[in-house]
C-alpha positions, 0 to 999 in steps of 0.5 A, a space after each residue: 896148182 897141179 901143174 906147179 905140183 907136178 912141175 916142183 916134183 919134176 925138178 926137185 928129181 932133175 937137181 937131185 939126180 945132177 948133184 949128187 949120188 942119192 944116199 938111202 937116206 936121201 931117197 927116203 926123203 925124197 919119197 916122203 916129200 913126193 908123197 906129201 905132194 902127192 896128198 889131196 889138199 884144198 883147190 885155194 882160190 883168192 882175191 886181193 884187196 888194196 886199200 894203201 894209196 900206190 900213186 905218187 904223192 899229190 901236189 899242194 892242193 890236191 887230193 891223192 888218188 885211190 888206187 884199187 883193183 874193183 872200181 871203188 871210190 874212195 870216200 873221206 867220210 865215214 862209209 854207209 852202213 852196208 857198204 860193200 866192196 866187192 871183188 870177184 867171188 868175194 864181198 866185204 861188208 861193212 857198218 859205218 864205223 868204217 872209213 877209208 882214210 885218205 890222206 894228204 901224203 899219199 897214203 891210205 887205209 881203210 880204218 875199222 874204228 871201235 864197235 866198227 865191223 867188217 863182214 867177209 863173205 862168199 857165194 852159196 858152194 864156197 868156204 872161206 879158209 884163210 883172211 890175211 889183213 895187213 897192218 897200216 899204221 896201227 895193229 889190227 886188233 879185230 876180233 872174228 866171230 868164230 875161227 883162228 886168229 893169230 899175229 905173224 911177225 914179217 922181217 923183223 916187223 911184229 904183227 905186220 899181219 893178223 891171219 885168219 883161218 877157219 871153214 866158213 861161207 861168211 865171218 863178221 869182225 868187230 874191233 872192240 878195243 876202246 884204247 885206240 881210235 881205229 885198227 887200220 888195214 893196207 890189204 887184205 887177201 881172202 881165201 876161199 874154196 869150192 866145197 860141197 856139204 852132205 848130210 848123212 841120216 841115221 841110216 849111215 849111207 848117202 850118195 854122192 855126184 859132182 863135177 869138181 873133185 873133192 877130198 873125202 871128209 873125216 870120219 867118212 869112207 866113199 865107195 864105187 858099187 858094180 854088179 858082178 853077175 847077178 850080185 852087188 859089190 860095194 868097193 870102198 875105194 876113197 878114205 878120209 883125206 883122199 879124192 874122189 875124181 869129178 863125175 863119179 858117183 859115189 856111195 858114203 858110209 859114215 855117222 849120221 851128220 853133216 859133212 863138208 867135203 872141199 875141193 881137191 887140187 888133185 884130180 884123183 883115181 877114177 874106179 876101174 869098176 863102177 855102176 854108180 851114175 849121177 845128175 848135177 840137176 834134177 832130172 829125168 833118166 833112163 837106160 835101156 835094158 837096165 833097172 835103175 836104183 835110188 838109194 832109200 828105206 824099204 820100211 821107214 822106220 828101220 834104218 837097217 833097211 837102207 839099200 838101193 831100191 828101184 827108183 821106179 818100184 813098179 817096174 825099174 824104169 825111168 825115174 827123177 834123180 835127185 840132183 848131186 845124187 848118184 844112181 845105180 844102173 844094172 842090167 835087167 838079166 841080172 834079175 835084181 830087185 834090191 841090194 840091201 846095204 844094212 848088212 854089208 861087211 869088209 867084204 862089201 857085198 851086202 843082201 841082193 833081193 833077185 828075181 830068181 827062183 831058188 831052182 835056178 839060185 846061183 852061189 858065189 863066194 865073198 869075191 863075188 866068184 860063181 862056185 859049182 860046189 860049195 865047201 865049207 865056208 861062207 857064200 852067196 846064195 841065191 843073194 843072201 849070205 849063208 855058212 855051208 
């Protein structure tokens, strides 16, 4: 999808500049466009389903063949209860008010009848988007449990196609209209995301790491952190509706809740500074000549005391990182114990504990810059914000 992103944008540039003079108008627009294409939107997967019969009509006494892409034979006979038709990442499940019809012309459908149900569903790490059904004889008056669900007019022909469109791992359909027999259906296109949910606690921080990009929910901003000295600073690089890049970890700041983050058909902006690591799984790590950091509570009781804690609290060291979770890597010479983020400003530096004397306390200002002799103003010193 990138590639017919950047291909569009290419040639939409190339028609322009061989046609016309661009006017300021035009190049306003052309700006805007590009810029549309420029914005994180949802890496679309989908699968087709066809249950119409493509092949010839059959000869007199003969059966017409079923053509579908999954391997699944057609039945004359109402279907089992929890029969399934399964193609790719996604799996239809059906109750047996549900039948797909062949007849002698060489036509078919797959037929939901009244109290019939028809359930589309997807993998633990995807959400489905958007279900079209289209028609076959009949109109398709199945009602969804939850979504949007709207008829779409096609050359003149009504409601030739019933759209779907919500953020669900699983929807169930069930046709409760008494005045027909069935709501039939030709096919059925699904389509689905990869996405990731993360719940955020009262203390309004947690981390993140992934190996797919992914668009930063509403409500919610991420950040890159990196030591600067023997300081933290907290870069809130990613807004809603942007892309944090695969394999970078992130800080995110929001209200407390679950969030869904999807999967970005852009690859997005990788930080030029970040000391934010991160595990898939699990695991073990270490780092030599670094302390490593998980963010927690330091009193469990208030949520002011979130910050990024040594994982290991006896000495720094090696510790088991949460999977999809990022850590915080910085180097022993920095000297920092804790970073405390309950406090963090616009600037982002927050409260650095540091294993400094106040003999030896070093002063930067809210840039994180080392200053020899501090004037007016507000700084850093020896980790904790002061007014000079």
């Amino acid at each position: 999808m990138r590639l017919v992103y950047s291909c569009l944008c290419r040639l939409c540039r190339q028609a322009l500049n061989n046609i016309i003079q661009p006017t300021m108008k035009l190049k306003a627009f052309l700006s805007a466009a590009l810029l549309l294409l420029a914005t994180a939107l949802p890496a679309q997967r989908s699968v087709l389903y066809v249950f119409s019969n493509t092949n010839p009509v059959p000869a007199a006494g003969q059966d017409p063949t079923p053509v579908s892409g999954y391997g699944v034979s057609a039945s004359p006979d109402f279907l089992a209860d929890g029969t399934q038709f399964v193609n790719g990442d996604v799996t239809i499940t059906t109750n047996d008010l549900v039948r797909w019809q062949l007849s002698k012309n060489g036509g078919s459908s797959l037929r939901v009848y009244t109290g019939g149900t028809i359930t589309f569903s997807v993998p633990d790490g995807y959400l489905i988007s958007k279900i079209r059904m289209k028609r076959s004889f009949l109109q398709n008056e199945l009602q969804p449990e939850a979504g949007t669900y709207v008829s779409v007019d096609d050359n003149g022909i009504g409601d030739k196609y019933k759209d779907w469109t919500g953020l669900l791992q699983s929807v169930k359909f069930t046709n409760v209209r008494n005045n027909v027999s069935y709501s039939g259906m030709d096919s059925i296109w699904v389509y689905y995301s990869a996405a990731r949910t993360v719940n955020v606690t009262a203390a309004g921080y947690a981390t993140l790491y992934q190996d797919i990009a992914l668009t930063v929910p509403e409500g919610m901003q991420a950040a890159a952190v990196f030591g600067m000295g023997d300081g933290v600073q907290v870069d809130y690089l990613y807004q809603e509706g942007e892309t944090i890049p695969a394999e970078t970890g992130v800080l995110l700041k929001a209200a407390e809740g679950t969030y869904t983050f999807i999967e970005s058909a852009n690859e997005g902006t990788a930080p030029t500074s970040n000391d934010l690591y991160g595990t898939l799984t699990d695991q073990w790590i270490s780092k030599s000549g670094y302390y490593l950091y998980k963010l927690a509570l330091k009193n469990t009781a208030d949520t002011n005391s979130v910050g990024f804690y040594w994982g290991n609290s006896s000495n720094g060291g090696t510790f088991q990182n949460a999977a999809r979770h990022a850590y915080l890597a910085l180097p022993k010479s920095a000297g920092i114990r804790a970073f405390v983020l309950g406090d963090d400003t616009a600037t982002g530096i927050g409260s650095v504990t540091s294993n400094a004397t106040d003999a030896n306390a070093k002063v930067y200002d809210l840039q994180g810059r080392r200053v020899v002799t501090p004037q007016q103003g507000v700084y850093i010193y020896n980790g904790q914000k002061r007014i000079q």
